[in-house]
ZAMARGU-4260 file (C-alpha; in steps of 0.2 Angstrom, whole numbers, plus 5000, padded with zeros to 4 digits):
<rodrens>
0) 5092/5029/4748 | 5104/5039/4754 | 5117/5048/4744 | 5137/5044/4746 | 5144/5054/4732
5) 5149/5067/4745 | 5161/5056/4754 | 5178/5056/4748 | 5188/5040/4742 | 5193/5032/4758
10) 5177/5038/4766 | 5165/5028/4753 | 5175/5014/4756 | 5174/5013/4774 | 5156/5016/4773
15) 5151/5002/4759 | 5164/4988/4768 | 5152/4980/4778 | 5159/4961/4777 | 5171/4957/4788
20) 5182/4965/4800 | 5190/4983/4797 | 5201/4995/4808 | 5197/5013/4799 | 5210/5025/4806
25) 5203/5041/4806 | 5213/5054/4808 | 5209/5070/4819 | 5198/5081/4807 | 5195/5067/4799
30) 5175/5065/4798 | 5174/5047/4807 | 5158/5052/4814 | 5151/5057/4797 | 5157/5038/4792
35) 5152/5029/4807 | 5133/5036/4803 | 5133/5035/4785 | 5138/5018/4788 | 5123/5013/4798
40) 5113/5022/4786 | 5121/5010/4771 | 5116/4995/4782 | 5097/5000/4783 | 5096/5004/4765
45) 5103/4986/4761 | 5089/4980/4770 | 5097/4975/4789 | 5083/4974/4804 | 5089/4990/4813
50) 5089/4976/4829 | 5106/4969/4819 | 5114/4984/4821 | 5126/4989/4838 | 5136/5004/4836
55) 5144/5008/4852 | 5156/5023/4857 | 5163/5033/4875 | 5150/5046/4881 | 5133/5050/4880
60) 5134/5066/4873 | 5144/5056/4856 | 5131/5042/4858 | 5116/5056/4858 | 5123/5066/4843
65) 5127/5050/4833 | 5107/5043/4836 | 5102/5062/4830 | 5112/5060/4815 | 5105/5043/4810
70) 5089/5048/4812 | 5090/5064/4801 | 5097/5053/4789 | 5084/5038/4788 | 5071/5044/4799
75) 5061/5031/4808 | 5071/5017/4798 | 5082/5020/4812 | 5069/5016/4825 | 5078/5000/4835
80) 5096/5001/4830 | 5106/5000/4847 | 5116/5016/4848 | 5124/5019/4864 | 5139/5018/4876
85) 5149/5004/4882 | 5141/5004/4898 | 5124/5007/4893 | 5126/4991/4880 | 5133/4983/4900
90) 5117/4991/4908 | 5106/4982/4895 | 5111/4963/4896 | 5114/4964/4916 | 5094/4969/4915
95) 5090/4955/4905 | 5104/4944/4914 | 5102/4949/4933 | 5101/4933/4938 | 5117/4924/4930
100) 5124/4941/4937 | 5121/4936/4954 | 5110/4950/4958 | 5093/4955/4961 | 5082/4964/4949
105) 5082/4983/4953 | 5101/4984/4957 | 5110/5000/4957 | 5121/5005/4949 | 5134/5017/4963
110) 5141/5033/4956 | 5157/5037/4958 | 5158/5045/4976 | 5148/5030/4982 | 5161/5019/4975
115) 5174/5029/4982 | 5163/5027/5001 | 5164/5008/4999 | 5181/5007/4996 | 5183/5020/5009
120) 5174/5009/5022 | 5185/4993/5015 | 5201/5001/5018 | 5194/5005/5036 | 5188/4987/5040
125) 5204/4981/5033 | 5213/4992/5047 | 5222/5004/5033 | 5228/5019/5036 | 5217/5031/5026
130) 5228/5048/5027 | 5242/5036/5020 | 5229/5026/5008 | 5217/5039/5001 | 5200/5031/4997
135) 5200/5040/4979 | 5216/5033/4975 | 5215/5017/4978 | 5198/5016/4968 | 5206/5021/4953
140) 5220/5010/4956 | 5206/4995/4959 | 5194/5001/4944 | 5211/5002/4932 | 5214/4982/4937
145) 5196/4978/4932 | 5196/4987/4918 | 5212/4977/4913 | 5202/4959/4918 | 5217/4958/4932
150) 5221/4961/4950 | 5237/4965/4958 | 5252/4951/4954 | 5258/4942/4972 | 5271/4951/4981
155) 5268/4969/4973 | 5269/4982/4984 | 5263/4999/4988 | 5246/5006/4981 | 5243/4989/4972
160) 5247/4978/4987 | 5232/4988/4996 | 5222/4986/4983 | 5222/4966/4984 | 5218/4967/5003
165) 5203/4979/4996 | 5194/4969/4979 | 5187/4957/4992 | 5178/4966/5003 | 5174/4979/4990
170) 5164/4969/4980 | 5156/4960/4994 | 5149/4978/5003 | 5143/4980/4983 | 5132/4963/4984
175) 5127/4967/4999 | 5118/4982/4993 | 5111/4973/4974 | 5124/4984/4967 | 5135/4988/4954
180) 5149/4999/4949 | 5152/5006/4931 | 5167/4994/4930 | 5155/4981/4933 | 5144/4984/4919
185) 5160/4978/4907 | 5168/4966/4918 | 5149/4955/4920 | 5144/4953/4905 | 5161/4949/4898
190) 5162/4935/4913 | 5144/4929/4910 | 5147/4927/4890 | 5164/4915/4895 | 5155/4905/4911
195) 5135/4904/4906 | 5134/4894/4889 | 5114/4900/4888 | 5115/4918/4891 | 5131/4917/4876
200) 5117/4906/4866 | 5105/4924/4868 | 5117/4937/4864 | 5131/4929/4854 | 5129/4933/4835
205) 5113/4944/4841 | 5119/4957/4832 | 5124/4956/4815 | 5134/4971/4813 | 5144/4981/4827
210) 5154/4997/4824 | 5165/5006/4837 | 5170/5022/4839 | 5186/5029/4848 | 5191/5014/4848
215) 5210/5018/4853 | 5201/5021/4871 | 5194/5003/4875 | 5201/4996/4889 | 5204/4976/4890
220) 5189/4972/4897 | 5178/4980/4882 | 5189/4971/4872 | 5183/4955/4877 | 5166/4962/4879
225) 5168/4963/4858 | 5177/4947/4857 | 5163/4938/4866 | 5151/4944/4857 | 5156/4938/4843
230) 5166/4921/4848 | 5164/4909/4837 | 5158/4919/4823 | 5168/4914/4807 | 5169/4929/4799
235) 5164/4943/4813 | 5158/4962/4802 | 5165/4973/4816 | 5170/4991/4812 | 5180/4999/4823
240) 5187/5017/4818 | 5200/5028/4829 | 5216/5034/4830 | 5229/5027/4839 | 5239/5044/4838
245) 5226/5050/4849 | 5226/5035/4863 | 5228/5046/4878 | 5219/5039/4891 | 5232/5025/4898
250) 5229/5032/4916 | 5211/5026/4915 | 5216/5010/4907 | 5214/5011/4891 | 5225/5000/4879
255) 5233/5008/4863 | 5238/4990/4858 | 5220/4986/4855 | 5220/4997/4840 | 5238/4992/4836
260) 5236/4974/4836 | 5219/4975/4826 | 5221/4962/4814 | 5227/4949/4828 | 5212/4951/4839
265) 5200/4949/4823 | 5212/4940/4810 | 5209/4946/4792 | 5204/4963/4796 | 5207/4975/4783
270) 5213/4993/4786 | 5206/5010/4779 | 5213/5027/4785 | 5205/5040/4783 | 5220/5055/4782
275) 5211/5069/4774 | 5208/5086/4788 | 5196/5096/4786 | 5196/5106/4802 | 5215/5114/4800
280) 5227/5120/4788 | 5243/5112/4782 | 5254/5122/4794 | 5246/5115/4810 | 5243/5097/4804
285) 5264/5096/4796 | 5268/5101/4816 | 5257/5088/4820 | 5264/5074/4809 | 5281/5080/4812
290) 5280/5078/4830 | 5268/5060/4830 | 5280/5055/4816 | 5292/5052/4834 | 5280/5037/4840
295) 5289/5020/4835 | 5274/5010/4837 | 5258/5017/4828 | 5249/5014/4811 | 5260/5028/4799
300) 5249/5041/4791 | 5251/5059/4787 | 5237/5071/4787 | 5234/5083/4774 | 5221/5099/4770
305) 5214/5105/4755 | 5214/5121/4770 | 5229/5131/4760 | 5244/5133/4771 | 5237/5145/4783
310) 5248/5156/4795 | 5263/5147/4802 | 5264/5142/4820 | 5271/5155/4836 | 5282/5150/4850
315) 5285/5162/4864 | 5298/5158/4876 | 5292/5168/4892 | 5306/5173/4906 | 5292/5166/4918
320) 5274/5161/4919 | 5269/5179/4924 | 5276/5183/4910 | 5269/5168/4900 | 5251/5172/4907
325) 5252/5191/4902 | 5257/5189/4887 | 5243/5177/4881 | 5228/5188/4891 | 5236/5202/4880
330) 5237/5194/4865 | 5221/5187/4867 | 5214/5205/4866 | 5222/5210/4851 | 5219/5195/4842
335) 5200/5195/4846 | 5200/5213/4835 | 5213/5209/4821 | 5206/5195/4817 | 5188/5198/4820
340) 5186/5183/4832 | 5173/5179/4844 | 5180/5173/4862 | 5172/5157/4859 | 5188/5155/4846
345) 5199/5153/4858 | 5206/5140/4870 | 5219/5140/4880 | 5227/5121/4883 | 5238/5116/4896
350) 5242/5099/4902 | 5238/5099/4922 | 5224/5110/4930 | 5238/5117/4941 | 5243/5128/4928
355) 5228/5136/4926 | 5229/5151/4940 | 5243/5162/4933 | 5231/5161/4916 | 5215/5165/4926
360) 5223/5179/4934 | 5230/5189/4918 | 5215/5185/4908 | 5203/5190/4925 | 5214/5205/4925
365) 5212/5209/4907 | 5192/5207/4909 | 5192/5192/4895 | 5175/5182/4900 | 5182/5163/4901
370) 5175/5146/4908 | 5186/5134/4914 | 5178/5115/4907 | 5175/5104/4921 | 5166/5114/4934
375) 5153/5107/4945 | 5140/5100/4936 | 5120/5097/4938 | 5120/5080/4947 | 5136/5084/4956
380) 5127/5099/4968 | 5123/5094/4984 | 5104/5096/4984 | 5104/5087/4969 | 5113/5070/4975
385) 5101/5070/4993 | 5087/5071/4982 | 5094/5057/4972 | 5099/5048/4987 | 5079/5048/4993
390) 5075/5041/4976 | 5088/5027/4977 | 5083/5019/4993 | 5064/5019/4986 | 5070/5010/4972
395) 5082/4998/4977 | 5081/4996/4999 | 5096/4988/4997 | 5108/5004/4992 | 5117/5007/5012
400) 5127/5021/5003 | 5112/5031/4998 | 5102/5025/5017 | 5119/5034/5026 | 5118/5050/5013
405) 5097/5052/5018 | 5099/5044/5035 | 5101/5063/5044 | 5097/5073/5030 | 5088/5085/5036
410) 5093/5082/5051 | 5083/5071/5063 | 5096/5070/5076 | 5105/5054/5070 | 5123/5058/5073
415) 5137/5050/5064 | 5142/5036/5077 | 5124/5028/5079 | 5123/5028/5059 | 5142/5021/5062
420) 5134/5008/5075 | 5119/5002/5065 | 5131/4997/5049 | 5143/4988/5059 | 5129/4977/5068
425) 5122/4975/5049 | 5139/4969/5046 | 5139/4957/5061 | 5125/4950/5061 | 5125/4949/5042
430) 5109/4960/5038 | 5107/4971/5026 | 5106/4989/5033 | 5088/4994/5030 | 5083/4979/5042
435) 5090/4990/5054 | 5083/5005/5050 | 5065/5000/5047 | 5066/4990/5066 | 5076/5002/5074
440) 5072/4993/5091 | 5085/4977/5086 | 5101/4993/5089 | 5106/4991/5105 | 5106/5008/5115
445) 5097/5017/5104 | 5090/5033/5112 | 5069/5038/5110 | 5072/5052/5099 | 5084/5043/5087
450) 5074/5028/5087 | 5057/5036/5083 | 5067/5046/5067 | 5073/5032/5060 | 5052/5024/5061
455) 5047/5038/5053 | 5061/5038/5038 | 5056/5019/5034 | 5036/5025/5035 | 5041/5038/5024
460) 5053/5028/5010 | 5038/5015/5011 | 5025/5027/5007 | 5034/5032/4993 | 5038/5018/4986
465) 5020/5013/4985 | 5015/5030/4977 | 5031/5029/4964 | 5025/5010/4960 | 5006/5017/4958
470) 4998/5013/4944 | 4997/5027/4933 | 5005/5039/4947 | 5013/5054/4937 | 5034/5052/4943
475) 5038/5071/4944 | 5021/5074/4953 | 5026/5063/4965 | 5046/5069/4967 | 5037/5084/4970
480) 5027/5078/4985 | 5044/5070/4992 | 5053/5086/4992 | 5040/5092/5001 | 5036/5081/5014
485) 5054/5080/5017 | 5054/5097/5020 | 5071/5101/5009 | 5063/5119/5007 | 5065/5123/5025
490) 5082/5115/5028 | 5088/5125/5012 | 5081/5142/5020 | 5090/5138/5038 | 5105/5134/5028
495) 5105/5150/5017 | 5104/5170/5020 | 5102/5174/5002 | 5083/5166/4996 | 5088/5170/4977
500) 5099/5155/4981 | 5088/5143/4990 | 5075/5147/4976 | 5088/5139/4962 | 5092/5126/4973
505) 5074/5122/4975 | 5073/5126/4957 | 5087/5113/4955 | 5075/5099/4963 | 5060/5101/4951
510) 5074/5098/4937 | 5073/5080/4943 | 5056/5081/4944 | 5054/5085/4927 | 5068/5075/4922
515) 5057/5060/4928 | 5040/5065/4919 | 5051/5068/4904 | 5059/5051/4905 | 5042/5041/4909
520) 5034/5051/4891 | 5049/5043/4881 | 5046/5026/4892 | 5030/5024/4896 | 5034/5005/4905
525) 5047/5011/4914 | 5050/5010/4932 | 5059/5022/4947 | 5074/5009/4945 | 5075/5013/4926
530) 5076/5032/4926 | 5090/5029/4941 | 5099/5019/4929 | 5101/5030/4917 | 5101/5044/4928
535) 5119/5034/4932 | 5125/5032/4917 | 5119/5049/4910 | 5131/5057/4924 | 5145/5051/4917
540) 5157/5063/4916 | 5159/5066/4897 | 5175/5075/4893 | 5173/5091/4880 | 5155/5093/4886
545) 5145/5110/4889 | 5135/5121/4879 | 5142/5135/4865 | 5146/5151/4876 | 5152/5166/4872
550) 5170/5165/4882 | 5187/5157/4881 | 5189/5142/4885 | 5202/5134/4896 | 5206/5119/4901
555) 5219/5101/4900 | 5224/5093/4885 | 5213/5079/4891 | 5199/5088/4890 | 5201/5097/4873
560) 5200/5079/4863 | 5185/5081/4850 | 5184/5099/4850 | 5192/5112/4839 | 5194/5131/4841
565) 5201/5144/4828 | 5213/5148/4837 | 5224/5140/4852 | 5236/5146/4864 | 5246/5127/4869
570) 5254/5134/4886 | 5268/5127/4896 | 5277/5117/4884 | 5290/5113/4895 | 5298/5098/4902
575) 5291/5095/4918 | 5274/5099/4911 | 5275/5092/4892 | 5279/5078/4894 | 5274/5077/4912
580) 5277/5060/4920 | 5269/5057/4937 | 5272/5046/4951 | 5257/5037/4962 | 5263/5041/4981
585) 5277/5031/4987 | 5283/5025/4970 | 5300/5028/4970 | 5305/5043/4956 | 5313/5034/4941
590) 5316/5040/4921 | 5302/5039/4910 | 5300/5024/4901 | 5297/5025/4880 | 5278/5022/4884
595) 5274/5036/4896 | 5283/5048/4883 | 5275/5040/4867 | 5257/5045/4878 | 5264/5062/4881
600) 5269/5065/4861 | 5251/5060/4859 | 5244/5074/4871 | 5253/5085/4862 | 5246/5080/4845
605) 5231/5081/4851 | 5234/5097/4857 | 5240/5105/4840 | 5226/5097/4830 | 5213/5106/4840
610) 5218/5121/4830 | 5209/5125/4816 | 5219/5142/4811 | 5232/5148/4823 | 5243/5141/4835
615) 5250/5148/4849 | 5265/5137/4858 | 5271/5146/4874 | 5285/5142/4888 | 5294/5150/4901
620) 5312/5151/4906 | 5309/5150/4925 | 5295/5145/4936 | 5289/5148/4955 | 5288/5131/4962
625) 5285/5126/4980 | 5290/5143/4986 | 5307/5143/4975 | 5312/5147/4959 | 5317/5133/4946
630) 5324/5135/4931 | 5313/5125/4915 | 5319/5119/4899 | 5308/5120/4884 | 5299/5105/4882
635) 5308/5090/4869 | 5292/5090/4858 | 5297/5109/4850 | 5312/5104/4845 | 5304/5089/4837
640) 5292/5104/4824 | 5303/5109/4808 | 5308/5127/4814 | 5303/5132/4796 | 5286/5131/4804
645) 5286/5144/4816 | 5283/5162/4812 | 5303/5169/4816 | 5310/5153/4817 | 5310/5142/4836
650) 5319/5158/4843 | 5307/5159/4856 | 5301/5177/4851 | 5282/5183/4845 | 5287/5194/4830
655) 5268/5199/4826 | 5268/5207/4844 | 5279/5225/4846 | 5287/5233/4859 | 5294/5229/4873
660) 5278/5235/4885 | 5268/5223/4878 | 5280/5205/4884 | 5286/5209/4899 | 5274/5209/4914
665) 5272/5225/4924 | 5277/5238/4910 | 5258/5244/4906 | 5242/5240/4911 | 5230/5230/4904
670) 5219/5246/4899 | 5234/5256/4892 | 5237/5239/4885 | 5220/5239/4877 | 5221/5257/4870
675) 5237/5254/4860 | 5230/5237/4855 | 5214/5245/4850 | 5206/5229/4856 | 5193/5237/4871
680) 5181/5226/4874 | 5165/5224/4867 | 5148/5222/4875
</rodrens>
């Protein structure tokens, strides 16, 4: 049995209601993910079949650390609870549903720059403009409508009117290649448990109890994926915990009314917040309720600390962001020493990536290690995704975005306009664009050299798919053997000088290699097709995600949510940037309306409650923009923190930083800087 009596109040009684419906607003700090596993832990000790139990959340990397937690709390009781993300629940019954899905077994599932290729090649065959309609654009503008369950209303125009001439065609070059987009993997389901009454007869009230977390980021669509599984139900026990004070992913569709509107979607729910911080002291967290307290449409809660007071807040107003930037890079170094920091301790927050290069310039300048979160990422580099792209054709023929990707890699003299020519007589003669490529004879005009290439590629992808489908065959070994026989070590060498880089490259390769022995030892039924499924999923873009480093991280508000640093340097807090309001091209500028500012005060809550210690609020009287220089005002959310907060008052001067030198850009160097500071850098 496990032991409770080191929850507090609110927390025990989130964890032992199990009957029934319950929202559990969970503040930030709050310790939601401590409740959503002792939960599940609960459960198994009354006795539920670990098969009863769905707990769902966003990423893989919250989905991983939740499984570990369970497991360190019951061990191989765990064994057979489904813990996993949204999509990976959608990749699971589309598996076991292929065929009310319309698709084959061994569909794909595209990432998101094949995604972005198909709509590219809709948007083409639908005679659009693509300079004016870019491809990227118009997929997120097409995966925000199917996230909502929706398309374009009649008569709309701009972005969304492209859009409806696309959704067609789009999903159409998707069944053509037996695949699936991530949108796909909610939208399906969701469909299949309305239309097909014996796919609802297997999964309906399959499991007994479902739990949520982040909940305040489900978009309409995996809101009925929860009402569907549940439908008919007289009494559902779904759990969901999040904060709608954090619900700041509109842009990706996200709904803040599904948390709002709880107890009308799953009547009788009953409410538990969880208020108590345990990451910040009470200064932060009275900035934070003071500015979220602005919100007219949110569940009211105020977080408290047992923390102590803590330092008060500082606010520098800058007279421009040189000034902004050299101030933080040289506060940063005399905090590091005064406070005996580590720079893992610091972030520095801004709301749009843009603002990032005056920052990366001081702190570059001032030789403070940092990392920027979001930099390219192991399945994003090149090598990685052709070698991917070998593997998905062998596991699914079908996949024409992966066959263009492999088609001339190396290159085997098949230029862009004969692969351009085989798709469009795929197209016209309504074949799917393998056919083509393994009886190259059937392309008119073809030349010898092409011809025999294209022979050889389908010999190859065959032979491989025999040795991958092998009984017994080791996967990596066989990876291996691709990787040779394609010859990727002699294309890397032609395309580098440097062989230290060629070797990581290659280096990079047997990863996936490894990656696929390592996958068949946890799964030892499983296929090529089930490692590039969750090779999809896995690469996900998780935000917050990256290993502990010994550097200061920077990056947007968007990206902080979940973590928490000891101290914080919130730059740009200006309008124009905080709240910053943008427009999709060729919608015409207007005011912002009371939802796009209510999603902006939540950045900025989000933003404050990262800090654990100290908080650092910075602005600047003037900016360089577009080659001229604008005046800024300081942004509305500073005015909306009690000035008894700040350390001075909201004057807009650092009073633990002296003399003049030291804020104003230009006066000293960053080493004499460094010497009065007695901040050198260590190590």
């Amino acid at each position: 049995m496990i032991d409770l009596s080191g929850l507090n109040p609110e927390q025990h009684r989130a964890v032992v209601t199990t009957e029934g419906p319950l929202l559990v607003l969970a503040g930030a700090g709050s310790g939601k993910t401590r409740v959503i596993t002792m939960r599940i832990a609960h459960l198994l000790d009354r006795g539920v079949a670990p098969g009863r139990i769905l707990a769902l959340s966003f990423t893989n990397k919250a989905a991983g650390e939740m499984k570990e937690r369970v497991e360190s709390l019951c061990g191989p009781r765990a064994e057979g609870a489904a813990l996993s993300t949204f999509h990976a629940l959608g990749l699971r019954f589309l598996r076991e549903e292929f065929a009310a899905a319309g698709l084959a077994k061994g569909f794909t599932i595209l990432d998101e720059g094949d995604q972005v290729h198909a709509v590219r090649e809709a948007l083409k065959n639908q005679g659009f403009d693509l300079e004016r309609y870019e491809p990227k654009a118009v997929h997120a503008r097409l995966s925000w409508f199917k996230g909502r369950l929706a398309g374009p209303k009649p008569g709309h125009g701009g972005l969304d009117a492209v859009v409806a001439h696309v959704m067609g065609p789009y999903a159409e070059r998707l069944r053509a290649m037996n695949a699936v987009d991530f949108d796909d993997l909610i939208v399906r389901p969701w469909w299949i448990l309305q239309k097909n009454a014996e796919a609802a007869g297997r999964w309906v009230g399959r499991f007994a109890y479902i739990m949520v977390d982040e909940y305040q980021d489900t978009n309409l669509a995996q809101l009925g994926m929860l009402k569907a599984l549940v439908r008919g139900l007289p009494k559902p026990n779904i759990c969901v915990v999040g904060d709608d004070d954090q619900s700041i992913y509109a842009f990706r569709g996200a709904v803040a009314a599904n948390i709002l509107g709880f107890d009308k979607h799953f009547p009788g729910a009953r409410i538990i917040a969880l208020t108590r911080n345990y990451r910040s002291t009470n200064n932060i967290l009275r900035a934070a309720n003071a500015v979220i307290r602005n919100n007219s449409q949110r569940h009211a809660k105020e977080l408290w600390s047992e923390n102590g007071d803590g330092t008060k807040l500082r606010y520098l107003l800058a007279d421009d962001g040189d000034a902004e930037a050299h101030f933080v890079a040289t506060d940063l170094l005399r905090a590091r020493n005064r406070h005996r920091l580590d720079w893992s301790d610091f972030a520095i927050l801004y709301r749009t990536n843009a603002q990032s290069r005056l920052i990366e310039e001081a702190i570059r300048a001032a030789d403070i290690p940092y990392r920027i979160i979001g930099g390219t990422r192991f399945y994003d580099r090149k090598e990685v995704r052709d070698l991917v792209g070998y593997l998905r054709v062998i596991g699914n023929p079908y996949d024409e975005s992966a066959w263009r990707r492999i088609v001339n890699y190396p290159p085997r003299g098949i230029g862009d306009r004969t692969i351009t020519r085989i798709g469009d007589l795929a197209r016209a003669r309504d074949v799917p664009f393998f056919r083509l490529v393994e009886d190259p004879a059937q392309v008119p005009g073809l030349k010898g050299k092409a011809r025999d290439a294209l022979a050889e590629l389908a010999r190859l992808v065959d032979d491989f798919r025999r040795r991958f489908a092998a009984a017994g065959a080791p996967p990596g070994e066989v990876c291996r053997q691709l990787v040779s026989t394609v010859g990727f070590r002699n294309h890397l060498t032609r395309l580098e000088d440097n062989m230290r880089k060629v070797n990581q490259r290659m280096d990079n390769l047997d990863e996936i290699a490894d990656a696929l022995d390592a996958f068949r030892e946890r799964r030892p039924e499983s296929t090529l097709a089930d490692f590039l499924s969750r090779l999809s999923l896995d690469n996900r873009k998780d935000e917050g995600e990256g290993e502990h480093v010994e550097e200061v991280s920077l990056m947007t508000l968007h990206g902080s949510k979940g973590l928490e640093f000891s101290a914080v340097y919130l730059v740009g807090c200006e309008e124009g940037f905080l709240p910053n309001i943008r427009r999709p091209r060729g919608e015409q500028m207007r005011p912002p309306t009371a939802a796009e500012i209510a999603e902006e005060r939540r950045l900025m809550y989000v933003g404050i409650t990262r800090a654990k210690r100290r908080l650092t609020l910075t602005a600047a009287k003037k900016r360089l923009k577009w080659g001229r220089t604008q005046a800024r005002r300081p942004s509305r959310f500073i005015d909306e923190i009690p000035e008894q907060l700040f350390d001075g008052g909201r004057s807009g001067k650092v009073r633990e930083l002296t003399g003049d030198a030291l804020q104003q850009k230009g006066k000293a160097s960053f080493g004499a800087m460094r010497d009065i500071l007695g901040a050198g850098r260590e190590g």
